[in-house]
C-alpha positions as CSV (number, residue, x, y, z in Angstrom):
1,X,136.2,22.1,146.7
2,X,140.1,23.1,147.0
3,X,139.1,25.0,150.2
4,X,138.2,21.6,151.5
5,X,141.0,18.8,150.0
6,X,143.1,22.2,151.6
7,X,141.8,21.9,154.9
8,X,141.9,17.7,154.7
9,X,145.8,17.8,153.8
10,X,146.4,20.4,156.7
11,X,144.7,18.1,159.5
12,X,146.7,15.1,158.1
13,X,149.4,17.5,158.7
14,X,148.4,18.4,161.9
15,X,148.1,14.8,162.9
16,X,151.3,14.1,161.9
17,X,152.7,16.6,164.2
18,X,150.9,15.7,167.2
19,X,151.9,11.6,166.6
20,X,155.4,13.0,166.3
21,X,154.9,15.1,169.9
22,X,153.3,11.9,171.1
23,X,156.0,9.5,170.6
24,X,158.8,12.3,172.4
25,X,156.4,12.8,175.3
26,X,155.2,8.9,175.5
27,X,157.7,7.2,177.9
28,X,157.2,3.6,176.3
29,X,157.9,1.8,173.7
30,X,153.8,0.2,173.3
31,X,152.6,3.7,174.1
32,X,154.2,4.9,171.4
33,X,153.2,2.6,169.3
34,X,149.6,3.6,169.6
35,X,150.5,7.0,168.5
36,X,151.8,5.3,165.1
37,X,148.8,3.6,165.4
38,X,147.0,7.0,165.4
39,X,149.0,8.4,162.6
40,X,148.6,5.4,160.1
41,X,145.1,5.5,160.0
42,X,144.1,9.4,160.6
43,X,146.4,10.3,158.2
44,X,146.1,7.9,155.4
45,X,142.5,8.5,155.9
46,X,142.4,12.0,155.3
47,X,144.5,11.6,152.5
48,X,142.4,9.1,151.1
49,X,138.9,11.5,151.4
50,X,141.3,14.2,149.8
51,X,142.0,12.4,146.7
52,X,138.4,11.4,146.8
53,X,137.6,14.7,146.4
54,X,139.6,15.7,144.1
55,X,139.4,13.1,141.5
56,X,135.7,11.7,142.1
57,X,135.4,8.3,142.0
58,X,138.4,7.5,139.3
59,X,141.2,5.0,138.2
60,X,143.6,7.1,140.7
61,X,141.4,7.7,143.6
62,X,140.6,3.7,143.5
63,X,144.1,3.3,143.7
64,X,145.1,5.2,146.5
65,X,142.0,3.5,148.3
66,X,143.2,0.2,147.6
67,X,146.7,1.0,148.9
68,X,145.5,2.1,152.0
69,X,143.4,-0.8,152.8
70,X,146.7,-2.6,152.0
71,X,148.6,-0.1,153.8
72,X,146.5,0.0,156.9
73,X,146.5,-4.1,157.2
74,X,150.5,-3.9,156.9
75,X,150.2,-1.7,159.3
76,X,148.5,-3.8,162.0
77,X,150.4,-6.5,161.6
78,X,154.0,-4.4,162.4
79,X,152.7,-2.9,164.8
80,X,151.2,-6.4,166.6
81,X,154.5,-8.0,165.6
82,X,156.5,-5.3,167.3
83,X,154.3,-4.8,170.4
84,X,155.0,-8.7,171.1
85,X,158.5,-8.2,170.4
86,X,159.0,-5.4,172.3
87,X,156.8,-7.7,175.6
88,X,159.1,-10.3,175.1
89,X,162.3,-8.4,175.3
90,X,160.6,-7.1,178.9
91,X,159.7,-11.0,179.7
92,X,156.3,-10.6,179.8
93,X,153.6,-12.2,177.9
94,X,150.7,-10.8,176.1
């Protein structure tokens, strides 16, 4: 069971890495926002299926599942917000 929360926390690792390569190599600012798109939801994902296995279906897993959802939803809201922000500063529209 460590073997595998192990392997879960190294990919959420490795995705952090390649968002981080993705947002020096993208050349705009709404391409990079889908790379933190990307990382806020394949990360806290994996996280999420990590505590799940450790823990089982507990007070503390629950937790973390609930403040993902809540993360995740904050999430697509800056990132909406931002992405029209960053359109109107161009003068374009969505």
């Amino acid at each position: 069971m460590s073997v595998a929360i192990g392997i879960l926390l190294a990919l959420a690792v490795a995705v952090t890495w390649l968002a981080a390569f993705a947002l020096w190599r993208l050349p705009r600012a709404l391409d990079r926002l889908h790379a933190l798109a990307f990382l806020n939801v394949a990360a806290s994902g994996l996280v999420t299926v990590a505590a799940f296995l450790a823990d089982g279906i507990s007070g503390r897993s629950l937790k973390i599942l609930v403040m993902m959802g809540v993360f995740l939803v904050w999430a697509a809201v800056l990132s909406h917000v931002s992405g029209r922000a960053v359109l109107m500063r161009e003068g374009r529209s969505a």
